[in-house]
C-alpha positions in Angstrom: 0.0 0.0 0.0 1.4 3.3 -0.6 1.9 5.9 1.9 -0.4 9.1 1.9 0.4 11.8 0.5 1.8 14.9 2.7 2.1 18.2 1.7 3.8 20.6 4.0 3.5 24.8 4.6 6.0 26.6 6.2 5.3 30.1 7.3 8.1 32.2 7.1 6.6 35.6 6.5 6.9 37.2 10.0 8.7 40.3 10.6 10.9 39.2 13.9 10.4 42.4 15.4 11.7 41.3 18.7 14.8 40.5 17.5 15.3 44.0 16.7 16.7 43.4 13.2 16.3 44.2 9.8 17.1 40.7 8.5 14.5 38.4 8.1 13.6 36.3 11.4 14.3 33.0 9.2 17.6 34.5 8.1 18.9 34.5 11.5 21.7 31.5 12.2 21.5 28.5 14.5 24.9 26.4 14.2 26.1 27.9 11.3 22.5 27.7 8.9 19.2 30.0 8.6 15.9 29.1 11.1 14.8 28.4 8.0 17.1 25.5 6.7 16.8 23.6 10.0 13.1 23.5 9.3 13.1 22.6 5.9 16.1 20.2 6.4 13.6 18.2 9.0 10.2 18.5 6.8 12.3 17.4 3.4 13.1 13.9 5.5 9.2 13.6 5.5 9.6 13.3 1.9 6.4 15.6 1.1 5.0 16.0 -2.3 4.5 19.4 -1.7 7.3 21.8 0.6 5.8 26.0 0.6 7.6 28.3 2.0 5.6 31.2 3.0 7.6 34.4 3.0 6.6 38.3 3.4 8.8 40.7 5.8 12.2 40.8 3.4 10.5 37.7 0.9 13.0 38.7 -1.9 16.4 37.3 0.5 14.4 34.5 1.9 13.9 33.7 -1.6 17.3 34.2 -2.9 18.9 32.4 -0.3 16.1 29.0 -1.0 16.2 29.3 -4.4 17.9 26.0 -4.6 16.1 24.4 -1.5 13.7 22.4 -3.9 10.7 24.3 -2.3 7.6 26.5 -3.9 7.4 30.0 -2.6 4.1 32.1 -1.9 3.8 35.7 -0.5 1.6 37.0 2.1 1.8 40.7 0.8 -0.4 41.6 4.1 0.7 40.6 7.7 -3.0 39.5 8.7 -1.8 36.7 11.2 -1.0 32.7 11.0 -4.1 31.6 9.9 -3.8 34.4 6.7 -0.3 32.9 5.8 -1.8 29.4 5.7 -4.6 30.6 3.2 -2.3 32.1 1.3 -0.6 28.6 0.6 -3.9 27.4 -0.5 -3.2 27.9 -4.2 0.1 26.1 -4.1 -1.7 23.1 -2.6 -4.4 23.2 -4.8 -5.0 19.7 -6.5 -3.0 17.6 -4.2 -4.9 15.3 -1.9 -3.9 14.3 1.8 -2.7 15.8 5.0 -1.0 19.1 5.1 1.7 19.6 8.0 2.1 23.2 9.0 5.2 24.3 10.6 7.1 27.8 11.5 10.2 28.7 9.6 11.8 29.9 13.1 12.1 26.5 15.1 15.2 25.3 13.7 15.0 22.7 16.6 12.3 20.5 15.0 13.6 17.4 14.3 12.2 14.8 11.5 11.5 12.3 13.9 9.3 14.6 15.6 7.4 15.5 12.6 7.1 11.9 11.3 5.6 11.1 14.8 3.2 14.0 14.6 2.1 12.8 11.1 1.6 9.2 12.1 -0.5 10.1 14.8 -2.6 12.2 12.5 -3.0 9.0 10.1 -4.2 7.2 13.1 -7.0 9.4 13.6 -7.7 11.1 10.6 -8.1 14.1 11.8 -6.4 17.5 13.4 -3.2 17.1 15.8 -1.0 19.8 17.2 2.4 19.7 18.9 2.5 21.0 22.2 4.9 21.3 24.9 5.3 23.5 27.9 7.7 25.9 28.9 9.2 27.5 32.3 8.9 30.9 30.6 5.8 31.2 27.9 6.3 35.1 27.4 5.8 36.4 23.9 4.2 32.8 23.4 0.9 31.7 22.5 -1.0 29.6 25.3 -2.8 26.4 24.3 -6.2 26.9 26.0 -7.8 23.5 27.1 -11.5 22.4 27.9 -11.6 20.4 31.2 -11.8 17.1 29.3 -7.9 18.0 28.0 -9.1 19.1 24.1 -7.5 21.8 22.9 -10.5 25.0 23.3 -8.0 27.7 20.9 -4.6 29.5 20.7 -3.9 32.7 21.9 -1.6 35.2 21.5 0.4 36.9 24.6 -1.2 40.2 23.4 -4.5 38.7 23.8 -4.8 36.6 26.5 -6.5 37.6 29.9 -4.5 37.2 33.1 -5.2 33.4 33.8 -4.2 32.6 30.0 -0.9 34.1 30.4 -0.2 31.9 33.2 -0.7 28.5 31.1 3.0 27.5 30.6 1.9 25.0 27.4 3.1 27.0 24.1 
């Protein structure tokens, strides 16, 4: 039987503005290599049959410096959020059936193990999974809210969450 297809997004579009820098945040280095290669190093191991990059803050040098990465490139032109970038993949996804694995261009500590986990647990229940983990300090972090049976309620940002949010550690 053949395996089912994966396509993967990775949104690389955000501005980094905490980092204080002009460059690109996935143009940053971690051991001598972009955010972003360490991302798409992992997701190529998944052997996809899709890999977008989603760029937008400084998309002309993320581009350059992928152009030989083996990966599609779409621009969010507008920073409207995460859930924007992933629509703006849409087109470049269009026509290929299968799961979709969405991850950020500035998490160059991903490993493929991790992701082909994630993905196998999503082809054992055929539906939505997320990675989670917790941290000692979530600031700047989005909060994984939780209903009392453990499912996952929403994500929100730092900026928006009320008092009792902000003290979830799980990111």
């Amino acid at each position: 039987m053949a395996e089912p297809i994966l396509s993967v997004v990775v949104l690389a579009a955000g501005q980094g503005t905490r980092m204080r820098s002009s460059l690109p945040k996935v143009l940053h280095e971690a051991a001598g290599k972009p955010l972003l290669a360490h991302v798409l190093t992992a997701a190529a191991a998944l052997r996809p049959e899709r890999l977008v990059v989603v760029v937008g803050h400084g998309a002309g040098a993320v581009r350059e410096r992928f152009a030989d990465a083996g990966v599609s490139f779409v621009e969010q032109t507008e920073q409207r959020g995460t859930g924007h970038a992933l629509l703006c993949a849409r087109e470049a996804l269009a026509g290929v059936p299968g799961a979709v694995l969405v991850l950020y261009g500035d998490q160059p500590m991903v490993q493929a193990s991790t992701l082909e986990g994630l993905v196998q647990e999503q082809r054992r229940h055929a539906g939505a999974v997320m990675l989670t983990y917790e941290v000692s300090d979530p600031f700047g972090l989005g909060r994984v809210v939780r209903a009392p049976d453990g499912s996952v309620l929403r994500v929100v940002e730092e900026k928006d969450a009320t008092v009792e949010e902000r003290a979830i550690h799980e990111v």
